[in-house]
N, C-alpha and C positions, 0 to 999 in steps of 0.2 A: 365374942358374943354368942347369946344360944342362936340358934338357927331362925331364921325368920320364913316362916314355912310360910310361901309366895309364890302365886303369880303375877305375869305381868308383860308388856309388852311397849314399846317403842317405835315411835311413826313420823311419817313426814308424809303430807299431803302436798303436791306442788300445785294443784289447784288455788285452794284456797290460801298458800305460802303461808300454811304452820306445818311445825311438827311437835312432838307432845310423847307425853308418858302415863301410862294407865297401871294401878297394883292393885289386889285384893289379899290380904293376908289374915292369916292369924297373930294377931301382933297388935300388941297398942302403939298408933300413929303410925303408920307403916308410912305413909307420906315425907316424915321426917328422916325417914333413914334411907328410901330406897329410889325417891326420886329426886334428879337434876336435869337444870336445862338452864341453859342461856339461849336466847336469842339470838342470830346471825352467829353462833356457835355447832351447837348439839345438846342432846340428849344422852343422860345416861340413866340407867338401872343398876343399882349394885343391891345385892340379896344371898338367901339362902345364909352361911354364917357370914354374914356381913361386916365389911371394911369398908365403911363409912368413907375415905377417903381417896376410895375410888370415882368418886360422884364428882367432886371439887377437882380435883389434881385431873381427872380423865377432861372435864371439860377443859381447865387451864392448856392441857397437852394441845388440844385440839385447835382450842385461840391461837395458840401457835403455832400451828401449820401443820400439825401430825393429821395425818388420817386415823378413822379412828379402832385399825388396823394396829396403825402403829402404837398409838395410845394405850391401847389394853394389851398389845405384848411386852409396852415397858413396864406399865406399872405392872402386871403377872410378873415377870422378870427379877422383880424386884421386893416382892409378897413372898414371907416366909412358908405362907399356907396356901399356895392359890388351889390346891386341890379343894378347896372345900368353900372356895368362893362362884359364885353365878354373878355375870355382869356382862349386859349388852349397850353397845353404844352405839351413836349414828350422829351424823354432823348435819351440816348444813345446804351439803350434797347428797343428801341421800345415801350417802356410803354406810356399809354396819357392819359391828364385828360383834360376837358374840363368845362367852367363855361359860362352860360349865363344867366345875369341875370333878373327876373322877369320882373323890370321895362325897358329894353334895347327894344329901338323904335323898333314898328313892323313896317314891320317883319322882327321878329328878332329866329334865330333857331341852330342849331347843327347838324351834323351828323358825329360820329367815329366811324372805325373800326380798323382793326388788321393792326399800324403803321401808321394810320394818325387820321386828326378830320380836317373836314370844318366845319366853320362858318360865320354867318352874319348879318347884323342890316340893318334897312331900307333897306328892299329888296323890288321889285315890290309884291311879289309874295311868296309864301313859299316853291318854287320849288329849287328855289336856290343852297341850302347848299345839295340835296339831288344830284341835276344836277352834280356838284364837284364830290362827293363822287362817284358816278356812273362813271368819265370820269376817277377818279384816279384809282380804282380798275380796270377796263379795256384797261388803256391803257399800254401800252411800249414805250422803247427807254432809255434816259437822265435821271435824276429824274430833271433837270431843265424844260427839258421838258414836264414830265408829268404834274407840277405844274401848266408850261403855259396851255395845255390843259383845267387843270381843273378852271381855272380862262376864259377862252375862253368859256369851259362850262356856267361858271355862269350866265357871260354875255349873251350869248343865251337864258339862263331861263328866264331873265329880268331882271337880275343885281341890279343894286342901284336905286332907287326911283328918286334921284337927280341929277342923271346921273354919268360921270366921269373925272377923273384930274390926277392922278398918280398912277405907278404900281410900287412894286416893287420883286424883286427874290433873296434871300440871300440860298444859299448851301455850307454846310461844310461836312465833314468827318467826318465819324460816329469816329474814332478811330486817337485821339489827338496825334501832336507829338511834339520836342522839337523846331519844325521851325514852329509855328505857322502861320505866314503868307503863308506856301504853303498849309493849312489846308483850306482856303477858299478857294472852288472851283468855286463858281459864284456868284459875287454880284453886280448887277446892280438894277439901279434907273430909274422911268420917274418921272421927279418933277412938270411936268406940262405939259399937252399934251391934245389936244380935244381929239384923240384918242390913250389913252395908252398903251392900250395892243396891238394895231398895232404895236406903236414904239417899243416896248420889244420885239415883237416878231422881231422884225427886230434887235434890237440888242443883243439878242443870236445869230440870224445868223452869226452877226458880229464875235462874242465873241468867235464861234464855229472854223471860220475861222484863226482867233489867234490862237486857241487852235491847230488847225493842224501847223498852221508853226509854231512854238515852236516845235513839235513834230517833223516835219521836219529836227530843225536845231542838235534837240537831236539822232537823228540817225545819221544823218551824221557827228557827232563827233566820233558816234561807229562804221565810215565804211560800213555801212547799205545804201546804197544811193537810193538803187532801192526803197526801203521802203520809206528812205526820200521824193525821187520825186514823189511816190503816193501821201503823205502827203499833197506835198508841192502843186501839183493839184487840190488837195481837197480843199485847204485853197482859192489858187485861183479862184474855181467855185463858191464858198461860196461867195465870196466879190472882184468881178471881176470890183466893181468900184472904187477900191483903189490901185493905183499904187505901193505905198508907199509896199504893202505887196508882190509883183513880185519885187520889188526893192532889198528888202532882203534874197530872196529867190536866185534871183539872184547873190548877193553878198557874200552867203556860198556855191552856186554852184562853184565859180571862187574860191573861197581858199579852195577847193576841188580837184581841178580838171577838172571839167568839164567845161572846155569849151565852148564847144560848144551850151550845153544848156544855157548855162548862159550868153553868148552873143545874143541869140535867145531872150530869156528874156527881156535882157537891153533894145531889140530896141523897144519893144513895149511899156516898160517903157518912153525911152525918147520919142517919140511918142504922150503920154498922158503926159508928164511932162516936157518939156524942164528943170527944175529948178535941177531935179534929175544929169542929167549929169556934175552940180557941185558939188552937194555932192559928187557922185561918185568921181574926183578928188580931196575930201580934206580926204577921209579916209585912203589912205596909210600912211600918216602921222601922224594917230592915230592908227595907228597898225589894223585896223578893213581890211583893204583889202590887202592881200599877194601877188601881184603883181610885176615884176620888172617895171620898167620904159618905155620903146618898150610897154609892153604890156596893161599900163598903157594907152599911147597914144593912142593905136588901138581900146581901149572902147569905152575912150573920141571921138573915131570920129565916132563911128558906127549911 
């Protein structure tokens, strides 16, 4: 392949028990080629001319007991080219190995510590991968967020040579379970963007926003509401150009109970959305709104 002129980096938070992978490239989808992770496994990054088959087989290695040491010295071992491959991995322990090879276009470099490793090819600059490593260690919060950081970092140091095209952020769970799908905790793409890490950053806002009304709707199953409506606040200041998410918010406050708040809600809903106060009348009859009929009409006319 041609070179996938990248940065990038590789994490494990044992607070919050994920770890995750952050990239910013000149490349269309750069997410499809350079990032993997399994849950209760690892992470990997494969880049720069990339062997795609380092991401699959490196994680396999590691379900298997390899450290991931040993994982990225077999598959190298066994790569006709590894001089011209970049690939860091890290498991489930924290452990990380890191490869860059000799001939990978300058500049091209490394930098690991205790639970992560940045890397990167065609950089302006050989500041790069050192910028990362500096924003990851320092900062707090998400570990999706520290990732953006550190890719936000890079970019300031001078980024890619070629400039940029797609970003992407995949986080899992350090500690696998048998519902695999609630293991990933973030995974979002830009597949083509002039400015990528803008849009990313914009959609974790989004994403963060979901994440509290979800959390909203899960407390006010437990009778928790007051908890709920901070949630559910939170989600709305996050993403206060989306009807659609006061819509729902609104729609577990009324088969609650509350009233009042969720008539408040509605109208600001219908407001920005004439279209919503149809849906609103076709849910009782999908079980989604617990409403009698009187009360049913007194929405529809708010």
């Amino acid at each position: 392949m041609r070179p996938v002129d990248t940065y990038s980096i590789v994490a494990i938070d044992r607070k919050s028990g994920e770890m995750g992978v952050a990239v910013q490239s000149h490349w269309f989808s750069v997410g499809s080629v350079v990032t993997w992770a399994e849950a209760g496994v690892g992470i990997v990054a494969t880049q720069a001319s990339v062997e795609v088959s380092y991401g699959p087989l490196g994680l396999a290695l590691m379900k298997g007991g390899k450290t991931p040491q040993q994982a990225l010295k077999s598959l190298l071992a066994t790569d006709p080219r590894p001089e011209v491959r970049q690939v860091a991995m890290l498991d489930s322990h924290g452990r990380v190995a890191v490869h860059t090879g000799r001939r990978c276009m300058p500049e091209a470099g490394h930098k690991a510590g205790r639970g992560f490793s940045a890397q990167a090819n065609i950089m302006r600059n050989r500041r790069v991968w050192n910028a990362m490593a500096r924003s990851f260690r320092g900062s707090k919060g998400s570990l999706a967020d520290r990732l953006m950081l550190a890719l936000e970092s890079a970019e300031q140091a001078g980024g890619d040579l070629r400039g940029r095209q797609s970003a992407a952020i995949l986080v899992v769970k350090v500690t696998g379970s048998s519902t695999p799908w609630h293991d990933r905790v973030v995974d979002l793409r830009v597949e083509d963007h002039p400015q990528p890490l803008v849009e990313m950053r914009r959609l974790l806002r989004i994403h963060a926003a979901f994440a509290h009304a979800n959390n909203g709707d899960l407390l006010m199953e437990k009778g928790e509401n007051a908890k709920a409506l901070e949630e559910y606040r939170r989600s709305a200041s996050l993403s206060p150009e989306n009807p659609e998410l006061r819509f729902w918010q609104a729609v577990t406050l009324l088969n609650h109970g509350e009233m009042v708040e969720g008539k408040s809600i509605l109208r600001s809903v219908f407001r920005a959305n004439k279209d919503m106060k149809t849906l609103l009348g076709r849910l009782p009859g999908v079980g989604l709104l617990k409403v009698d009929r009187e009360t049913l009409q007194q929405l529809l006319r708010l």
